[in-house]
gemmi code that builds the backbone of each chain (N, CA, C; Angstrom):
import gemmi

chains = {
    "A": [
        ("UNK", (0.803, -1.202, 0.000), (0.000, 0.000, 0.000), (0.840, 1.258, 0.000)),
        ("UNK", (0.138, 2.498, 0.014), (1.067, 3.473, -0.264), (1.523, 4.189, -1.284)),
        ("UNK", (0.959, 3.690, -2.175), (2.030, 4.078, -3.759), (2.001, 5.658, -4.194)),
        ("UNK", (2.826, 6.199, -4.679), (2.837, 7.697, -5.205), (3.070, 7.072, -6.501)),
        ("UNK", (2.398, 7.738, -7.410), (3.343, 8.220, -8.936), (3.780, 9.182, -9.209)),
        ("UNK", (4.461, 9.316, -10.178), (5.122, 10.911, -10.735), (4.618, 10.878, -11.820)),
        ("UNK", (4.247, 11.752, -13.235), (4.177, 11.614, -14.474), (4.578, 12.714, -14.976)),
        ("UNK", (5.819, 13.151, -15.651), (6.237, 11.967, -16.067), (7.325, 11.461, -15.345)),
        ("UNK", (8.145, 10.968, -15.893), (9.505, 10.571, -14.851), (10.614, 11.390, -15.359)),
        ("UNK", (10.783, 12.026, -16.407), (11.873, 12.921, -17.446), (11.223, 13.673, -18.327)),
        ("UNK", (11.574, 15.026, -18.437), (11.025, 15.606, -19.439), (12.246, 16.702, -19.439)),
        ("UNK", (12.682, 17.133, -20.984), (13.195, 17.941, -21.402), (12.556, 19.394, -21.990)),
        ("UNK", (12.560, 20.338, -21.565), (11.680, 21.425, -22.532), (12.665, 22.675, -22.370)),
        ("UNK", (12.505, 23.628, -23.405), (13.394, 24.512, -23.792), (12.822, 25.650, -22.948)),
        ("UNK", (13.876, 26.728, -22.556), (14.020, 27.600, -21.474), (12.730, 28.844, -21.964)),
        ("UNK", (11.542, 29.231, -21.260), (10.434, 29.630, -21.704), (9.110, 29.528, -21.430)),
        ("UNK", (9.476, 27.819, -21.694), (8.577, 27.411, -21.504), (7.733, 26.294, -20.474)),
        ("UNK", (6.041, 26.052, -20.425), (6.280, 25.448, -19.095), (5.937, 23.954, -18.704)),
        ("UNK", (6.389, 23.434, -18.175), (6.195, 22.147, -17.760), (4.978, 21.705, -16.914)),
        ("UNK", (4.405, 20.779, -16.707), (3.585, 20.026, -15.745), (3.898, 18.970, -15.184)),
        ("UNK", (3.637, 18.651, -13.922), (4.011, 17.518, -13.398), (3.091, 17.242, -12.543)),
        ("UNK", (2.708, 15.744, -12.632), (1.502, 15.284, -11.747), (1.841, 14.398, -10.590)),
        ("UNK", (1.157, 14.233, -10.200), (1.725, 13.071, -8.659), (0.459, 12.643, -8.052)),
        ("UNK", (0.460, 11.539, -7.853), (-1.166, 10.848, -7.730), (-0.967, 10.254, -6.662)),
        ("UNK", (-1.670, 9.858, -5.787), (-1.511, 8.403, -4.626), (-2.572, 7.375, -5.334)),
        ("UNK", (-1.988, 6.016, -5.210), (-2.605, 5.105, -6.011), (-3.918, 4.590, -5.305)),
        ("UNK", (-3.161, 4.065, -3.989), (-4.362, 3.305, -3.268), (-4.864, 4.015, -1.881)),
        ("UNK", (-4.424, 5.204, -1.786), (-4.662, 5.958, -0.387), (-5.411, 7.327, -0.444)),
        ("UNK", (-6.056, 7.890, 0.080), (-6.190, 9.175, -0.218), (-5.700, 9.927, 0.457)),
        ("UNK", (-4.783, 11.289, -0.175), (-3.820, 12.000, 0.494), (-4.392, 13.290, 0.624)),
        ("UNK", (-4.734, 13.572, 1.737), (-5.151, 14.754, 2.287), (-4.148, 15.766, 2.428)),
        ("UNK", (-3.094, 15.866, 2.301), (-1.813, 16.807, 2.076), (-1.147, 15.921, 0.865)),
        ("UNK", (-0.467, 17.009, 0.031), (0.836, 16.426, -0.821), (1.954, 17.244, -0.224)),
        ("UNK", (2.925, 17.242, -0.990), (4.349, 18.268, -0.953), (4.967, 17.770, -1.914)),
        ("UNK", (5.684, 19.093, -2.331), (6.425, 19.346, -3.512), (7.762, 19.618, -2.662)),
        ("UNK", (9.006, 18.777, -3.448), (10.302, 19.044, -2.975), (11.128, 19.127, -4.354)),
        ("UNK", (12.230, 19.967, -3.837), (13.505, 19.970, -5.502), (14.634, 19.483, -4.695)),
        ("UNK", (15.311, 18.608, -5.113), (16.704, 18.272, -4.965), (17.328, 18.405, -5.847)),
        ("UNK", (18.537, 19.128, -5.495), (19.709, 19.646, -6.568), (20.791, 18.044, -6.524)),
        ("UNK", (21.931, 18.069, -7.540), (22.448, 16.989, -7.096), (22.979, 17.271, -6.283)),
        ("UNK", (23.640, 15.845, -5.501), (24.826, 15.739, -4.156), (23.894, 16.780, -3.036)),
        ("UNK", (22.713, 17.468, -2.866), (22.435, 18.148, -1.741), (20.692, 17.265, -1.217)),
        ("UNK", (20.426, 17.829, -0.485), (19.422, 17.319, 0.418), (17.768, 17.901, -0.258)),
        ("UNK", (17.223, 17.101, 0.003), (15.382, 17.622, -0.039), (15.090, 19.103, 0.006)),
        ("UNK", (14.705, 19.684, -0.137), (13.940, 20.736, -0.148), (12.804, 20.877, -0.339)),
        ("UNK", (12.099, 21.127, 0.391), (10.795, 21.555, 0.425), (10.572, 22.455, -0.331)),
        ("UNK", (9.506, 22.339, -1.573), (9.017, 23.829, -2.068), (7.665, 24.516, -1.382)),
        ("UNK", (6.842, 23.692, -1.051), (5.263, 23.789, -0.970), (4.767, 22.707, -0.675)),
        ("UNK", (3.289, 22.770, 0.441), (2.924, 22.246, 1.172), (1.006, 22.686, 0.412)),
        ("UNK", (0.511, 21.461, 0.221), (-0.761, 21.748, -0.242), (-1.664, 20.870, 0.306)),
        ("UNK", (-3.119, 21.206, 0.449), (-4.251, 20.232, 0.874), (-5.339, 20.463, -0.226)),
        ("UNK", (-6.122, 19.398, -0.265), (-6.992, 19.219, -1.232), (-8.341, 20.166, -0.908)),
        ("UNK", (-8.210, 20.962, -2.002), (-9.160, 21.935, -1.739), (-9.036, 23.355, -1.487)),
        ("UNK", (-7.148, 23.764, -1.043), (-7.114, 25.139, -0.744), (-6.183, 25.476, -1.229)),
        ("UNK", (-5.612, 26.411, -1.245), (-3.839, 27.050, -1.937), (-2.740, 27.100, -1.152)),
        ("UNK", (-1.947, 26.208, -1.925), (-0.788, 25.849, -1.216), (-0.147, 26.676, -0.560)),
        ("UNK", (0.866, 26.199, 0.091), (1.474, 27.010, 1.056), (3.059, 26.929, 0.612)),
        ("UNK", (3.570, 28.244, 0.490), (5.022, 27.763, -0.480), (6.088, 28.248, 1.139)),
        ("UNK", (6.738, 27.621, 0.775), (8.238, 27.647, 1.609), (8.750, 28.910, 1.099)),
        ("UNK", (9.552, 29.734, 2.283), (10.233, 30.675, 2.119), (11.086, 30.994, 1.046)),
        ("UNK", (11.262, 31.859, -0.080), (12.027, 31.913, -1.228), (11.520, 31.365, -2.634)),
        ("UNK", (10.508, 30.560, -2.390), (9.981, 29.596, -3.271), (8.590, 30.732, -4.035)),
        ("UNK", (9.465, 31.072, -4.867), (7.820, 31.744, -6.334), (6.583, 31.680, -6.193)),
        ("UNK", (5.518, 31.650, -5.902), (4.141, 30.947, -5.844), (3.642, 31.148, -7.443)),
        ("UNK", (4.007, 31.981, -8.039), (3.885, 32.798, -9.277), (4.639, 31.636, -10.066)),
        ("UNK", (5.695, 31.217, -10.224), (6.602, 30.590, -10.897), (6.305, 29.282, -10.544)),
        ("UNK", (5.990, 28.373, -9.553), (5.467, 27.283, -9.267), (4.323, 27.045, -8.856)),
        ("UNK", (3.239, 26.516, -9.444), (1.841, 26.879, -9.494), (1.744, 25.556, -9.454)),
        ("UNK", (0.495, 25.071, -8.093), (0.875, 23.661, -7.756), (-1.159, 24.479, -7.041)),
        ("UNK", (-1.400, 22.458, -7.708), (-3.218, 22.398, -7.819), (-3.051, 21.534, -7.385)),
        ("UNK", (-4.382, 21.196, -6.299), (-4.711, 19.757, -5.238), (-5.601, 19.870, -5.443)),
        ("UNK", (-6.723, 19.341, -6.510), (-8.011, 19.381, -6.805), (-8.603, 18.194, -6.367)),
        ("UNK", (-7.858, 17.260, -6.184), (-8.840, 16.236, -5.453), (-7.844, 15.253, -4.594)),
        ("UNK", (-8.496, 14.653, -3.759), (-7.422, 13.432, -2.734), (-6.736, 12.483, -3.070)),
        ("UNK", (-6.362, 12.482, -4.464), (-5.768, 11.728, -5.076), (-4.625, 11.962, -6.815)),
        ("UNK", (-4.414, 13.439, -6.637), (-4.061, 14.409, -7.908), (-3.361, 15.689, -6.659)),
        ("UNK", (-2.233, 16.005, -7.411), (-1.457, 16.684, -7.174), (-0.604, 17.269, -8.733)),
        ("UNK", (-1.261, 18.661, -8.873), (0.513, 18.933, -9.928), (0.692, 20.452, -10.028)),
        ("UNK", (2.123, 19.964, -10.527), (2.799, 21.266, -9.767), (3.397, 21.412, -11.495)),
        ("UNK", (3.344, 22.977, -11.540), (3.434, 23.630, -12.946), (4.579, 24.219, -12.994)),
        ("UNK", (5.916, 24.561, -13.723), (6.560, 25.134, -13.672), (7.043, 26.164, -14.988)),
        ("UNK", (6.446, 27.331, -14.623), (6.056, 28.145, -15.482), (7.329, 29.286, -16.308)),
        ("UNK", (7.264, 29.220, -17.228), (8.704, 30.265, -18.042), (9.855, 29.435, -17.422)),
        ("UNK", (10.028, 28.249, -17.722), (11.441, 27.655, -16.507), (12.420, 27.967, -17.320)),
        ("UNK", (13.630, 28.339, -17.047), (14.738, 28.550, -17.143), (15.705, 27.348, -16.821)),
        ("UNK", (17.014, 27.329, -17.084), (18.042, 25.948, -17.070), (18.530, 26.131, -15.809)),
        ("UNK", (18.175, 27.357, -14.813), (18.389, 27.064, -12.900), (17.675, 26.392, -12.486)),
        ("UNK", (16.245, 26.217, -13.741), (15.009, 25.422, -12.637), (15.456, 23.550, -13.297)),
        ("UNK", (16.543, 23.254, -13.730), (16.332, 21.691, -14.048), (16.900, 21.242, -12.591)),
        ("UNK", (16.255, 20.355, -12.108), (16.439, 19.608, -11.048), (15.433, 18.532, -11.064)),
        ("UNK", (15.764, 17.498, -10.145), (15.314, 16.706, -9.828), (13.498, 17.050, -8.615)),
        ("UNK", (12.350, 17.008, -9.211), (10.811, 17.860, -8.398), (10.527, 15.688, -7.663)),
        ("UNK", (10.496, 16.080, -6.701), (9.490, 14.952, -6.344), (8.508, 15.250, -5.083)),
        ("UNK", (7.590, 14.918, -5.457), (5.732, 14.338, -4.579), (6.019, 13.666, -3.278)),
        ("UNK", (5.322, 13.656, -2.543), (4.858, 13.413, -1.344), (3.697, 13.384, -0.956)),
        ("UNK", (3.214, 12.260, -0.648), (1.669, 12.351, -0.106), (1.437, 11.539, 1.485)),
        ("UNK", (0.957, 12.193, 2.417), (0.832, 12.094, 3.217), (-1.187, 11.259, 3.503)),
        ("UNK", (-1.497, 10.320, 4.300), (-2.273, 9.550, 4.173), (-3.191, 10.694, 5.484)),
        ("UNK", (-4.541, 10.973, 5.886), (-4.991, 11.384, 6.697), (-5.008, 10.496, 8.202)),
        ("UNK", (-5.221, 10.435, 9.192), (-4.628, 9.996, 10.581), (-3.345, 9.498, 10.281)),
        ("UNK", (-2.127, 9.582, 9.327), (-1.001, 8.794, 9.618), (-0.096, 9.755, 10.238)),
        ("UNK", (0.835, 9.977, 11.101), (1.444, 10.944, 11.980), (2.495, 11.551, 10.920)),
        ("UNK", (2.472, 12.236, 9.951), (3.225, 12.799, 9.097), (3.941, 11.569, 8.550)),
        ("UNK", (4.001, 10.512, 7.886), (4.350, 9.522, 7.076), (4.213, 10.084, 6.116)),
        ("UNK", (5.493, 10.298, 5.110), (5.132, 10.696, 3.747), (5.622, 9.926, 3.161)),
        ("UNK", (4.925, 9.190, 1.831), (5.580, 8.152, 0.848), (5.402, 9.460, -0.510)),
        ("UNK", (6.827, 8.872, -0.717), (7.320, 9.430, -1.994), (6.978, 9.215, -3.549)),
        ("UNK", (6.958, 9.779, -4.002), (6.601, 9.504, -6.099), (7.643, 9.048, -6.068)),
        ("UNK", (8.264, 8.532, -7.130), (9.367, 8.200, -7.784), (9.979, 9.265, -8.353)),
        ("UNK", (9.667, 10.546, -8.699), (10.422, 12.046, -8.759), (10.200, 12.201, -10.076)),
        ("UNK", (10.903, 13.304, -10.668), (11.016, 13.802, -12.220), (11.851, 14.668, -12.388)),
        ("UNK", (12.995, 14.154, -13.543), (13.968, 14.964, -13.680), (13.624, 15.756, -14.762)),
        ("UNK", (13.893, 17.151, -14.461), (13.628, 18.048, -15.450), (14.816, 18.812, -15.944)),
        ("UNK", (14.966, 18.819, -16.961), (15.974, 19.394, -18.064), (15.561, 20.849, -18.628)),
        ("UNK", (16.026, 21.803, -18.849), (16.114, 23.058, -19.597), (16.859, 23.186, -20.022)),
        ("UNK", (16.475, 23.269, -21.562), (17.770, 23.864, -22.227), (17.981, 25.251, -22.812)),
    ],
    "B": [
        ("UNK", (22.868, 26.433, 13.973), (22.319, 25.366, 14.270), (21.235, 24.468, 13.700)),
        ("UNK", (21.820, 23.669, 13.149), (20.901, 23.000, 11.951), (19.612, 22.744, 12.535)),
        ("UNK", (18.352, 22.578, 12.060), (17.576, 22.045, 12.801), (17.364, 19.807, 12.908)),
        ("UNK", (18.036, 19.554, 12.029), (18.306, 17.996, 12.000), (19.402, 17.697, 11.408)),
        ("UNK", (20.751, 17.103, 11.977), (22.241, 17.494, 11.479), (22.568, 15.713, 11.525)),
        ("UNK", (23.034, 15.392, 10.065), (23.459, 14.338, 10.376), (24.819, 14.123, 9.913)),
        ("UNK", (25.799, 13.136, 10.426), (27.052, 13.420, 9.484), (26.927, 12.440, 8.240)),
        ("UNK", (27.423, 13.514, 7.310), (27.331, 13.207, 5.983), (27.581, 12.219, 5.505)),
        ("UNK", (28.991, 11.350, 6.341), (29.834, 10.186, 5.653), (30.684, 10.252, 4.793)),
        ("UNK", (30.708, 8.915, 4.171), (30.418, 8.137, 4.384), (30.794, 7.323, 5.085)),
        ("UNK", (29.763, 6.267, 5.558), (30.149, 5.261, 6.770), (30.533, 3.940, 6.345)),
        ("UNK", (31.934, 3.348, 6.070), (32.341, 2.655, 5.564), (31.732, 1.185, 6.122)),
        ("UNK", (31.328, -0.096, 5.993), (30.857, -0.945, 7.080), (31.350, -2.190, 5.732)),
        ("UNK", (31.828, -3.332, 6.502), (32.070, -4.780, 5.605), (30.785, -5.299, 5.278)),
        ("UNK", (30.159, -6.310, 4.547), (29.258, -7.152, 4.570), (29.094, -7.948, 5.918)),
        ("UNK", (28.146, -8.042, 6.578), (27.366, -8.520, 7.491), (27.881, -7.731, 8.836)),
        ("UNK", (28.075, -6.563, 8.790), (28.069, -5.679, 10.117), (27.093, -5.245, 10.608)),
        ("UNK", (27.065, -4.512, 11.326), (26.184, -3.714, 11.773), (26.419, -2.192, 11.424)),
        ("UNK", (25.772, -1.275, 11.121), (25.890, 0.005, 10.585), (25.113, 0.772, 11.328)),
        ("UNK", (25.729, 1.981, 12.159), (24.912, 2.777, 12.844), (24.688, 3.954, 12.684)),
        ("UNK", (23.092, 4.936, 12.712), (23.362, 5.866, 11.834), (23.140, 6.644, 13.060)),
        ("UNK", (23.231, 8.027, 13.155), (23.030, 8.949, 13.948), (22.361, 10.186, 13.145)),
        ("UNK", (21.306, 11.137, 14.344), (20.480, 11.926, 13.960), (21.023, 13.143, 15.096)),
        ("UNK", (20.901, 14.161, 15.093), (19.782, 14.800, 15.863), (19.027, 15.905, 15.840)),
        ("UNK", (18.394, 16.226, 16.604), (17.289, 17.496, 16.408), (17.567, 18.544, 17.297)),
        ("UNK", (16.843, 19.859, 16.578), (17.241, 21.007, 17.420), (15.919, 21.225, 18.308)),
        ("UNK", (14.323, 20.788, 17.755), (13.288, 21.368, 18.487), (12.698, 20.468, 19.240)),
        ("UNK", (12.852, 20.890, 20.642), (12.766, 19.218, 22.072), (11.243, 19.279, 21.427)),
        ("UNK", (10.186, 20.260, 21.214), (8.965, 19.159, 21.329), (8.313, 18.606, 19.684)),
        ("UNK", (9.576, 17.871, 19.172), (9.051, 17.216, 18.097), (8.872, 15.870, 18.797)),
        ("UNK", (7.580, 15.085, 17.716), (7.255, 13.977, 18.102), (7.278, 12.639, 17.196)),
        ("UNK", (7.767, 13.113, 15.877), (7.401, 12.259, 14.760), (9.040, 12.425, 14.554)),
        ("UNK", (9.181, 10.771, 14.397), (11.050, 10.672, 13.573), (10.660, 9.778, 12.323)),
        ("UNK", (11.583, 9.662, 11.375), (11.661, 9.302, 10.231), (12.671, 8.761, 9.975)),
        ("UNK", (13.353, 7.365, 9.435), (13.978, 7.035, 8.765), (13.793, 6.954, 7.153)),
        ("UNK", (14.342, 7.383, 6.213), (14.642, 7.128, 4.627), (15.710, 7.056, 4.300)),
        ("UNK", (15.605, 6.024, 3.084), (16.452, 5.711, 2.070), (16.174, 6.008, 0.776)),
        ("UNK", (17.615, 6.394, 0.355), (17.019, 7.335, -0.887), (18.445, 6.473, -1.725)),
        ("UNK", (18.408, 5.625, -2.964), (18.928, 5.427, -3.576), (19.815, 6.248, -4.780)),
        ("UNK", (20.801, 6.571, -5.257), (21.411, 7.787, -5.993), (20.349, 7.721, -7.523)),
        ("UNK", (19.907, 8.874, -7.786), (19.237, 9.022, -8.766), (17.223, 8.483, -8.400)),
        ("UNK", (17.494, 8.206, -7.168), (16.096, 7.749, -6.786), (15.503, 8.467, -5.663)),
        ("UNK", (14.095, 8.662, -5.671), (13.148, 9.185, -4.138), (13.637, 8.481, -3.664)),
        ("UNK", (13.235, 8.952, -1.918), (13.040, 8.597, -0.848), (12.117, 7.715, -0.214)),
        ("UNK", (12.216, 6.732, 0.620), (11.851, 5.539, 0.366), (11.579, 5.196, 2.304)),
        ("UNK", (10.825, 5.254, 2.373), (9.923, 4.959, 4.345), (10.884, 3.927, 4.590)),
        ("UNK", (11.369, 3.522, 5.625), (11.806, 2.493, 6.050), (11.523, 2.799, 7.045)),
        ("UNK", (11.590, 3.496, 8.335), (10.900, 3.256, 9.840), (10.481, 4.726, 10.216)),
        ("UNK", (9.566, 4.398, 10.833), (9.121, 5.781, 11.685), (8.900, 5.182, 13.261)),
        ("UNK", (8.918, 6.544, 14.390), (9.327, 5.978, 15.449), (8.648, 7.119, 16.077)),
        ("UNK", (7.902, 6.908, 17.339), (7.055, 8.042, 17.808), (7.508, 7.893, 19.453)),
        ("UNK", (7.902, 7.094, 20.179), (8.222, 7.152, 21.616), (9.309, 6.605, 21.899)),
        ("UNK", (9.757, 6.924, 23.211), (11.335, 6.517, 23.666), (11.663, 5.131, 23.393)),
        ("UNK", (13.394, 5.057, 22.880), (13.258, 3.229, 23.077), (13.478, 2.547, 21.670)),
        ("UNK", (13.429, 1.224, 21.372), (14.028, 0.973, 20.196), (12.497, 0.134, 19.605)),
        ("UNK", (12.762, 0.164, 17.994), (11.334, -0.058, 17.699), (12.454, -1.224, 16.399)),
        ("UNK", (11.859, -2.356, 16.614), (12.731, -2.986, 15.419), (11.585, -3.470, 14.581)),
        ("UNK", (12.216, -3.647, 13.082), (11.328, -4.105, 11.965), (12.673, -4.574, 10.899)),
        ("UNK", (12.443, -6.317, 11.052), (13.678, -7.203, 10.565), (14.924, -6.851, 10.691)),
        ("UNK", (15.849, -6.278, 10.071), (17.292, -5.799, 10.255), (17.381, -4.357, 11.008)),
        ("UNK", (16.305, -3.867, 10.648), (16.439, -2.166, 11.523), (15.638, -1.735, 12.419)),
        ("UNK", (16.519, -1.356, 13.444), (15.719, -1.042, 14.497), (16.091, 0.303, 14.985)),
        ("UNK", (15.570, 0.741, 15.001), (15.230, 2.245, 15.651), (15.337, 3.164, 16.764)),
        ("UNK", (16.322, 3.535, 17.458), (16.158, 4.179, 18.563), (16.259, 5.629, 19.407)),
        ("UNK", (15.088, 5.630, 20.084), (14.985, 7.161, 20.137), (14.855, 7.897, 21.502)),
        ("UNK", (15.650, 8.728, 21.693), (15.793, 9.472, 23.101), (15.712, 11.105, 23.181)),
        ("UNK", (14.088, 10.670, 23.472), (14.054, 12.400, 23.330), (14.992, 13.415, 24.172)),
        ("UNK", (15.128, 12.936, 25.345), (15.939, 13.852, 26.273), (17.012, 14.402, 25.524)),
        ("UNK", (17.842, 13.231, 24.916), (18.906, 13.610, 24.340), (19.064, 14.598, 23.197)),
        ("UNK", (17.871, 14.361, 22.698), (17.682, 14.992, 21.304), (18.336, 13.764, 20.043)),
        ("UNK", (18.208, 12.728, 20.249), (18.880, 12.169, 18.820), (17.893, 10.612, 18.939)),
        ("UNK", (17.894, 10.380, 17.435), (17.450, 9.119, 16.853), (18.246, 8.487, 16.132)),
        ("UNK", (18.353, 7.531, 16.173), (19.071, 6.525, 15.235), (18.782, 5.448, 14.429)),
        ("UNK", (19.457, 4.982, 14.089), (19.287, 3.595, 12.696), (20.338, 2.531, 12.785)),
        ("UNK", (19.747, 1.333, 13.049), (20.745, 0.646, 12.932), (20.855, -0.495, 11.744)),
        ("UNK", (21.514, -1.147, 11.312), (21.420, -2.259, 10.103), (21.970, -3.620, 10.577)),
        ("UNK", (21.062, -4.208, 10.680), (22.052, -5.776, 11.173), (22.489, -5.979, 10.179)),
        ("UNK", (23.537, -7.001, 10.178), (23.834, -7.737, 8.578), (23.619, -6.906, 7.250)),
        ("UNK", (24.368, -6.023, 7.449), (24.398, -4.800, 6.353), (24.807, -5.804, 5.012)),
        ("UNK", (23.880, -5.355, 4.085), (24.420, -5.846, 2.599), (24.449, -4.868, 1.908)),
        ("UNK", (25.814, -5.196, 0.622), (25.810, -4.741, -0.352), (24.537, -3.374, -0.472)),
        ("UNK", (23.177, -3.992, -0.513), (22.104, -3.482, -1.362), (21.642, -2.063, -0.441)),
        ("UNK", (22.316, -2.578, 0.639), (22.248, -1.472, 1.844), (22.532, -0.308, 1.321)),
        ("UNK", (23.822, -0.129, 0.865), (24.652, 1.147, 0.556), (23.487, 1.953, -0.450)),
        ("UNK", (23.513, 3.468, -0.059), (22.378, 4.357, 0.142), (22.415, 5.552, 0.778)),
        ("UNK", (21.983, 6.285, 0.917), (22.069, 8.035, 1.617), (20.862, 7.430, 2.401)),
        ("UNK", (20.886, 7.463, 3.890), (20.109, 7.389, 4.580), (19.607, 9.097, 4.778)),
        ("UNK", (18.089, 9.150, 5.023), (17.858, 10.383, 5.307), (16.667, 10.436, 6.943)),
        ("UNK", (17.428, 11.091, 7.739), (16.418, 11.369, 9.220), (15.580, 12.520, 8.901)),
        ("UNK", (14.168, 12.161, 9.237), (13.180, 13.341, 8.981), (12.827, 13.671, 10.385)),
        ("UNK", (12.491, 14.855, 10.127), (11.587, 15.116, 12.146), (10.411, 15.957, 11.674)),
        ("UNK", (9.238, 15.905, 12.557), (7.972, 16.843, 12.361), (8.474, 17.821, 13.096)),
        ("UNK", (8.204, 18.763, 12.396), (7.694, 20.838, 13.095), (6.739, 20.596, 13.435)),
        ("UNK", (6.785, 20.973, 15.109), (5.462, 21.074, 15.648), (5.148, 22.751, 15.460)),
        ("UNK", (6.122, 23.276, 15.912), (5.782, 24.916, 15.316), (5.456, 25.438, 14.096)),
        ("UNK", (4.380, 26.279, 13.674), (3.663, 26.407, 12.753), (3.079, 25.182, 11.627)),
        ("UNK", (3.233, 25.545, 10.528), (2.442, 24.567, 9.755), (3.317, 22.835, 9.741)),
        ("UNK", (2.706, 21.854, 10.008), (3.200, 20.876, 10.468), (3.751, 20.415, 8.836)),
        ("UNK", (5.399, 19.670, 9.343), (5.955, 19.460, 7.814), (7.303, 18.993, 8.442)),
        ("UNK", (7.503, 18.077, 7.604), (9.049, 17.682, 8.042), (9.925, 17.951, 7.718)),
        ("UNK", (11.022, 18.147, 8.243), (12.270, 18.486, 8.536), (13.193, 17.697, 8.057)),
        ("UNK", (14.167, 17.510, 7.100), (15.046, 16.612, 6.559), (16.376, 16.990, 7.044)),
        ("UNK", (17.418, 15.871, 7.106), (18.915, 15.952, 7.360), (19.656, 15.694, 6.334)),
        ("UNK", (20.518, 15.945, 6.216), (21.396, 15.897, 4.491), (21.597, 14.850, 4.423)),
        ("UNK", (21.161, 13.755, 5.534), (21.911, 12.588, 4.857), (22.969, 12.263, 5.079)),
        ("UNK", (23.039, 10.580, 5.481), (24.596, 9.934, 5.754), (24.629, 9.048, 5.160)),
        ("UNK", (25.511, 8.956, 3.906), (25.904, 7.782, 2.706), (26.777, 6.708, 3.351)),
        ("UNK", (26.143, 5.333, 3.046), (26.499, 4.351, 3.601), (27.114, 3.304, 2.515)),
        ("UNK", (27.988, 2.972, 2.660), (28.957, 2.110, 1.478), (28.698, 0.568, 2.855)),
        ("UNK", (28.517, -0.164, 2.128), (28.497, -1.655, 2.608), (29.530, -2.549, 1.390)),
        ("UNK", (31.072, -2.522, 1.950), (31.488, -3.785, 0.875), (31.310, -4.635, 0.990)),
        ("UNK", (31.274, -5.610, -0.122), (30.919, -7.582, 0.056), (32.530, -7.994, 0.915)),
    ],
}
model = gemmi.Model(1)
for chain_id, residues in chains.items():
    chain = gemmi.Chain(chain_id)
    for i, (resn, *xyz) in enumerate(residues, 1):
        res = gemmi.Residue()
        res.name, res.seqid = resn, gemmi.SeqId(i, " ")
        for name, pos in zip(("N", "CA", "C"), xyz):
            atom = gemmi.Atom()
            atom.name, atom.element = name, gemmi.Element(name[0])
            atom.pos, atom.b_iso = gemmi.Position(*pos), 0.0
            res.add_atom(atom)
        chain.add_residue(res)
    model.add_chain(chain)
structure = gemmi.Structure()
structure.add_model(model)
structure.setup_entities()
């Protein structure tokens, strides 16, 4: 049980323009997601913190304008990354958190994003 | 002062050791700990969570946690090969919006 997806898992797109990325829970319904970027060789980062139904909550430094992230239902999460530039290729991965579980977050499998 | 500081590594260990990881935290009233494994080029991956004092085992890893002290740990019986991995310690913020807290991570090499 537990499962996150990512979709897609890689995508390349030229500096401009914008990407989408989805993140689903398979068999659970996730009453919170989160959006994280990891650069290489460094640690998680949190971008934004969302619940189904209201507007996310972005982490300090983090665009709300430039990362535009929808929780339309308990099971859909995606996070948009808008005019991206080749600072924004990194590694975005999902998190979904299950309702009564004490902050347990199971992970997507991530998505590496490329700008060129 | 970091708020969850782990040392980076890596922690060299033979095949069938034991491998011990170390955590700790800066905010005494967190209540939620986290163990992950995060494979290179891969998410992060649940392997134990731990909510009260004391060691919590599940097959090779067991868990132990002392709030007084401020630190949690990880241990690996019979470390294999498949082991080797960036372990990552999470902690809940109880202050403001609830969300966890990650540590950079301590890369673990297991040789055969």
């Amino acid at each position: 049980g537990a499962v996150v997806s990512q979709h897609p898992s890689r995508v390349i797109c030229k500096s401009g323009t914008s990407v989408k990325i989805e993140c689903r829970s398979l068999d659970f319904q996730a009453t919170t997601m989160f959006w994280y970027r990891q650069f290489p060789k460094q640690s998680l980062m949190l971008m934004a913190t969302s619940n189904e139904g209201s507007k996310a909550t972005y982490e300090q430094g983090v665009e709300k304008d430039k990362f535009l992230i929808n929780h339309a239902s308990l099971t859909l999460s995606t996070l948009t990354v808008t005019s991206a530039h080749p600072e924004d290729s990194s590694f975005y991965i999902c998190s979904a958190s299950q309702a009564g579980e004490a902050l347990e977050q199971y992970f997507g499998p991530g998505t590496r994003l490329t700008v060129t | 002062q970091k708020e969850v500081e782990q040392n980076s590594g890596p922690l060299s260990v033979p095949e069938g050791a034991i491998a011990s990881l170390n955590c700790t935290y800066s905010d005494r009233v967190s209540q939620s700990f986290f163990w992950y494994r995060q494979y290179s080029g891969k998410s992060p991956e649940l392997i134990m969570s731990i909510y009260s004092n004391g060691d919590k085992e599940d097959g090779r890893f067991t868990a132990q946690l002392n709030k007084a002290s401020q630190y949690v740990s990880l241990l690996i019986r019979d470390s294999q090969p498949s082991d080797s991995a960036t372990y990552l310690c999470a902690v809940n913020r109880l202050t403001g919006f609830q969300k966890l807290v990650f540590g950079t991570g301590t890369r673990l090499l297991v040789s055969p």
